[in-house]
FIBADREN-922960 format. One line per field, with one value per residue: residue number from 1; residue in three letters; x, y, z of N, C-alpha, C in turn. Coordinates in pm, 1 decimal. Layout:
resi = [NUM:...]
resn = [ALA:...]
n.px = [X:...]
n.py = [Y:...]
n.pz = [Z:...]
ca.px = [X:...]
ca.py = [Y:...]
ca.pz = [Z:...]
c.px = [X:...]
c.py = [Y:...]
c.pz = [Z:...]
This chain:
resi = [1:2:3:4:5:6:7:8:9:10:11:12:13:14:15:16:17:18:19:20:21:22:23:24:25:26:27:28:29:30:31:32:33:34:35:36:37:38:39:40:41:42:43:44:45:46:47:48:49:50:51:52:53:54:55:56:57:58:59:60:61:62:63:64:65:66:67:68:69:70:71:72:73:74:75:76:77:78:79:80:81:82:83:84:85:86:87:88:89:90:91:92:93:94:95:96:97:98:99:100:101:102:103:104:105:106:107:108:109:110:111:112:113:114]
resn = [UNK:UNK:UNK:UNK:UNK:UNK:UNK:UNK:UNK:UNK:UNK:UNK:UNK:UNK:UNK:UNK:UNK:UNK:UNK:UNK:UNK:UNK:UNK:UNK:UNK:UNK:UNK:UNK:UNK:UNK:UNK:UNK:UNK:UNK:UNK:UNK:UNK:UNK:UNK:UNK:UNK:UNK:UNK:UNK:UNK:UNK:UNK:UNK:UNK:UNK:UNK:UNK:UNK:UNK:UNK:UNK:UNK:UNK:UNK:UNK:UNK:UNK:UNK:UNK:UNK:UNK:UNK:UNK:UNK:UNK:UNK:UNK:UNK:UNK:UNK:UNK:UNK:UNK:UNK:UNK:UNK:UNK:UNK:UNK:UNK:UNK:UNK:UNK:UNK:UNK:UNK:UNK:UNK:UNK:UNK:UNK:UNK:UNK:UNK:UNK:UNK:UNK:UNK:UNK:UNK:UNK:UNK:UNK:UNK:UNK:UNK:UNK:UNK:UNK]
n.px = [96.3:21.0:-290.3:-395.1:-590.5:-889.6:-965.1:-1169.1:-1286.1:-1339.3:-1225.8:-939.6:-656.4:-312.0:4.0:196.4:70.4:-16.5:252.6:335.6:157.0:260.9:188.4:-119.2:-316.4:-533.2:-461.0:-166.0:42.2:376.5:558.6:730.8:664.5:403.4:544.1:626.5:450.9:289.6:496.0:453.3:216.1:289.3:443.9:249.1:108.4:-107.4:-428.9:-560.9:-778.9:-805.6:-718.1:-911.2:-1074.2:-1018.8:-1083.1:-1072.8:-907.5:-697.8:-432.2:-178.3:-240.4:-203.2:38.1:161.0:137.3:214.9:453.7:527.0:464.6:719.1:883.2:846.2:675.0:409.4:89.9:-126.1:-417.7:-361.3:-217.2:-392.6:-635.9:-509.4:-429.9:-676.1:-793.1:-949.7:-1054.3:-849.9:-778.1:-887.5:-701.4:-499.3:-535.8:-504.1:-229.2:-106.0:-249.4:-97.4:232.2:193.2:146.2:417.9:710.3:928.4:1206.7:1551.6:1775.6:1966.4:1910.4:1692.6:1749.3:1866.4:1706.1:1634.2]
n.py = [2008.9:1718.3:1520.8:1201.0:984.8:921.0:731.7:526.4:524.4:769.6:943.8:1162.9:1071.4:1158.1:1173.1:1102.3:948.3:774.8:625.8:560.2:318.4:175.1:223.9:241.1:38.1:-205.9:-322.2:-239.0:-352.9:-439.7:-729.8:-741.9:-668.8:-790.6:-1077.3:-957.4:-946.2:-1202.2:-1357.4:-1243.6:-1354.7:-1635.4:-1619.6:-1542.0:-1727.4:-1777.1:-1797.1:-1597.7:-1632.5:-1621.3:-1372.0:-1195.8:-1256.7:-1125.6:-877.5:-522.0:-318.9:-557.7:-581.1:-684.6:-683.3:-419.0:-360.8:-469.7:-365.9:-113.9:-177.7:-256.8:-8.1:81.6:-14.2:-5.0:209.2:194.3:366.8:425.2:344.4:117.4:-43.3:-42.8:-197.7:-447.7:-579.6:-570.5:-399.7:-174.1:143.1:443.3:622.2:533.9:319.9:536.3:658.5:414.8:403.5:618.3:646.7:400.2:505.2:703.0:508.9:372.9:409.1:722.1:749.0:769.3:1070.4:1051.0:874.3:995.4:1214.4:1041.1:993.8:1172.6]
n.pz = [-1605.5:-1739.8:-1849.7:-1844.9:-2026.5:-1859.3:-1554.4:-1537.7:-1286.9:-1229.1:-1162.7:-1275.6:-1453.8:-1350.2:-1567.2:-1382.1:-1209.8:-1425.9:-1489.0:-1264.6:-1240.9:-1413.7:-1685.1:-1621.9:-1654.1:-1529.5:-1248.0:-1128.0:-969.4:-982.2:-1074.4:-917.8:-658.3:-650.7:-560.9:-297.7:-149.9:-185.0:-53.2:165.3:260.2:281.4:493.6:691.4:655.0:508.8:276.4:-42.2:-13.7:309.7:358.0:245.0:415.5:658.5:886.8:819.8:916.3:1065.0:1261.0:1154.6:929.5:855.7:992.7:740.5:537.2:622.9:565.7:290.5:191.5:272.6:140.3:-163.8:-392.0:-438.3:-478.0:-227.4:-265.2:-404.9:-236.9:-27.7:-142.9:-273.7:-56.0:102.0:236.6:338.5:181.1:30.8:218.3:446.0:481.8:533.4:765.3:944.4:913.4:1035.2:1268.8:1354.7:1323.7:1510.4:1742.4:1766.0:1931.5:1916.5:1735.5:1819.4:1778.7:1608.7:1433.3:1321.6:1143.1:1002.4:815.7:666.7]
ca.px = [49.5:-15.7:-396.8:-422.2:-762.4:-979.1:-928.6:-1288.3:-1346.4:-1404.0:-1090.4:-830.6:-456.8:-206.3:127.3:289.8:-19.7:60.0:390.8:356.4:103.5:286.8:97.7:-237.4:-372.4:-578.9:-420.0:-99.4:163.8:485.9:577.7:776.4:573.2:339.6:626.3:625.8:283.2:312.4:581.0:417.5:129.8:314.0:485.2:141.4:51.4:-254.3:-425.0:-589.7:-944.6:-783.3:-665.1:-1016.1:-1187.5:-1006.5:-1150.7:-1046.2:-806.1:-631.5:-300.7:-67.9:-257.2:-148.2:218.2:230.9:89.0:392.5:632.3:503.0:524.7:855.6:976.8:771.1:608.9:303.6:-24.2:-221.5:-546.6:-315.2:-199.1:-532.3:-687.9:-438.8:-406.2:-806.2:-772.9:-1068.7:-1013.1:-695.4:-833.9:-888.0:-514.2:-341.8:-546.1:-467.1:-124.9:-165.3:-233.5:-0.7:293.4:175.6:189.5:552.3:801.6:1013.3:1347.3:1661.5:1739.8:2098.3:1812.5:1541.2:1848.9:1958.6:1577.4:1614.8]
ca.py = [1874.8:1677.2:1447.4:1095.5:907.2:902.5:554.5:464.2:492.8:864.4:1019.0:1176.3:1022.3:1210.1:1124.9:1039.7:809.9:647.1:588.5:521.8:179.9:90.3:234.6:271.9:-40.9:-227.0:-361.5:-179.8:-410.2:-521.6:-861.8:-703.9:-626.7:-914.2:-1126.2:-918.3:-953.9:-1370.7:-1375.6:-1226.6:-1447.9:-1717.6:-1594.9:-1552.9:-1867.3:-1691.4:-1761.2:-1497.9:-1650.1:-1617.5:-1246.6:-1136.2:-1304.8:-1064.6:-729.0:-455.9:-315.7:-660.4:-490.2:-768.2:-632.3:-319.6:-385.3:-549.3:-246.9:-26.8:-262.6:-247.1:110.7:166.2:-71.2:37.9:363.0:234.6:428.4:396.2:315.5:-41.1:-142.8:-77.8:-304.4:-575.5:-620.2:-576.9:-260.0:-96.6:253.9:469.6:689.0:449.0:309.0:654.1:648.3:366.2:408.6:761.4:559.6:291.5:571.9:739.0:457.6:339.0:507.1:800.6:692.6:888.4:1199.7:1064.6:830.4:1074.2:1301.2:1004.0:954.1:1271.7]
ca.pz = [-1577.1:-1841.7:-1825.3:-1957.0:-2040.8:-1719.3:-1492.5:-1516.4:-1149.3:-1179.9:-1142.1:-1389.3:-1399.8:-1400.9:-1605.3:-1274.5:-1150.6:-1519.1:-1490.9:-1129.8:-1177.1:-1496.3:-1840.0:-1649.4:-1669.9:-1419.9:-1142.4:-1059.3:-919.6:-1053.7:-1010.6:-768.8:-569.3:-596.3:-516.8:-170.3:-81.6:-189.2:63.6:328.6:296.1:300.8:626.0:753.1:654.9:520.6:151.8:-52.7:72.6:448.4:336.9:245.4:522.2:783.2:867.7:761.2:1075.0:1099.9:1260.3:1075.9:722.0:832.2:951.4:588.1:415.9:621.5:511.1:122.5:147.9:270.5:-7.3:-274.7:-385.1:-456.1:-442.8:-103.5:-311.0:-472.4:-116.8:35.7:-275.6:-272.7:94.4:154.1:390.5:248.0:95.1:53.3:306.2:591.7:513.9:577.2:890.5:989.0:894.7:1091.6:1393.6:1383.5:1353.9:1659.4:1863.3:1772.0:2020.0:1840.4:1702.0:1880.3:1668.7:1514.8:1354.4:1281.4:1084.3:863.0:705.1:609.2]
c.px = [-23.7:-149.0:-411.2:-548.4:-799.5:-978.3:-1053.3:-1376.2:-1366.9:-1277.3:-994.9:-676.5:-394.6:-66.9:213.7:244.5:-7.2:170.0:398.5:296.9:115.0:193.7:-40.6:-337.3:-405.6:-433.9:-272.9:29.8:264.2:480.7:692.5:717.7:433.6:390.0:641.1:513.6:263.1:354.7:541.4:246.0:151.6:344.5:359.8:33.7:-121.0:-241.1:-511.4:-766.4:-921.7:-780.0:-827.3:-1101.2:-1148.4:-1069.8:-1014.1:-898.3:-702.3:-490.8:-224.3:-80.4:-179.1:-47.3:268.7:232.4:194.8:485.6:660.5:505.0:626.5:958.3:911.6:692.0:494.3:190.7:-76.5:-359.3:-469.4:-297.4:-305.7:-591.1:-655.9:-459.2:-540.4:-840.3:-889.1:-1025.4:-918.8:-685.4:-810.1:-766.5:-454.9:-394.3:-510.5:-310.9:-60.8:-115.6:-112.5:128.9:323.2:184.5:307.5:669.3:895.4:1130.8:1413.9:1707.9:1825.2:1978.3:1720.1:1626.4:1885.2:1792.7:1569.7:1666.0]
c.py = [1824.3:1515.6:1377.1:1027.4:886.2:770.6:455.2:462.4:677.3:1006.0:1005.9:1171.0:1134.7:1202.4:1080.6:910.0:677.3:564.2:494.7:349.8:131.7:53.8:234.6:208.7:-116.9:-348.3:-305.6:-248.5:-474.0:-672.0:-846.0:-702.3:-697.4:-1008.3:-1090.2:-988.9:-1101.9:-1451.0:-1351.6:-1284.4:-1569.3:-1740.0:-1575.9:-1671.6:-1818.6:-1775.5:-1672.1:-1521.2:-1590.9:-1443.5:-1185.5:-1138.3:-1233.2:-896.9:-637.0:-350.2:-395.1:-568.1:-564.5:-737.0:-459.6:-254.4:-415.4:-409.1:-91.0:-53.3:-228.7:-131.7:199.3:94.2:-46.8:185.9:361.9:302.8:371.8:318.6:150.3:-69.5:-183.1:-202.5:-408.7:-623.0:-625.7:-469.3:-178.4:53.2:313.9:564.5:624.7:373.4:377.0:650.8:529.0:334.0:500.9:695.7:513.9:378.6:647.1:656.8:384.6:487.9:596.2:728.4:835.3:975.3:1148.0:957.6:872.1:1136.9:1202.2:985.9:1074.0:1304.1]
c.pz = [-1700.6:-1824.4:-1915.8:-1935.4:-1870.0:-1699.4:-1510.5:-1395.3:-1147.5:-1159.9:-1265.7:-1340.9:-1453.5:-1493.2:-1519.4:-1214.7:-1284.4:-1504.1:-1355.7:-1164.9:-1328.9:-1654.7:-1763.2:-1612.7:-1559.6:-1364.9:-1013.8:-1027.3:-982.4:-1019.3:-948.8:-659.4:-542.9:-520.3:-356.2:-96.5:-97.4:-102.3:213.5:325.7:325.0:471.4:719.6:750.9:603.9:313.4:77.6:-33.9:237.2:416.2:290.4:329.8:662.4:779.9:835.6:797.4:1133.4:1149.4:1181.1:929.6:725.4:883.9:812.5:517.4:457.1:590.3:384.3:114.4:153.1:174.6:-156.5:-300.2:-498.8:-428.6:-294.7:-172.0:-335.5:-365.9:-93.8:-37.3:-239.3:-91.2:164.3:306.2:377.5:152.2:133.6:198.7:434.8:596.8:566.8:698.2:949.4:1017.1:1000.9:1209.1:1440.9:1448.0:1481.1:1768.3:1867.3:1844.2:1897.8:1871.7:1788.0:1722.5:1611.1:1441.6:1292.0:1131.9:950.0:795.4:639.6:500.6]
């Protein structure tokens, strides 16, 4: 494993967490992947004052933030961020959650995610 300059927040990147949020540098998101999150504010009729002003649990922030991670493979810490979820932590739980209470897919469905 190869360790590049420390993020500032305390924690050392890895060469994958580089690569992953694009050289390193603050913020993380493609304009791919802003472009997502633009869209689904729009669709929420929401703007990024409305998007900070909801708590933290909103379920619709965190339908968005399952959506953005089954199309993207960004970090948990950049959704959480962008989407105002609080830390990466309280995403996967909430993520956690959510999973558990969506009914299991039938198995010839379970077999093709695999």
């Amino acid at each position: 494993m190869l360790i590049v300059a420390g993020s500032g927040h305390g924690y050392l990147k890895t060469v994958c967490d580089y690569v992953h949020l694009g050289g390193g540098g603050a913020g993380g998101g493609s304009g791919e992947t802003e472009r997502l999150v633009i869209e689904w504010l729009k669709r929420m009729v929401w703007s990024e004052a409305d998007l900070r002003a909801q708590r933290k649990g909103e379920p619709r922030q965190v339908d968005s933030a399952s959506e953005l991670r089954s199309q993207t493979t960004l970090p948990l810490a950049w959704v959480a961020e962008r989407l105002n979820l609080g830390t990466r932590g309280h995403l996967a739980r909430l993520l956690q959650q959510r999973g558990k209470s969506q009914p299991a897919a039938p198995a010839n469905q379970r077999l093709r995610r695999i």
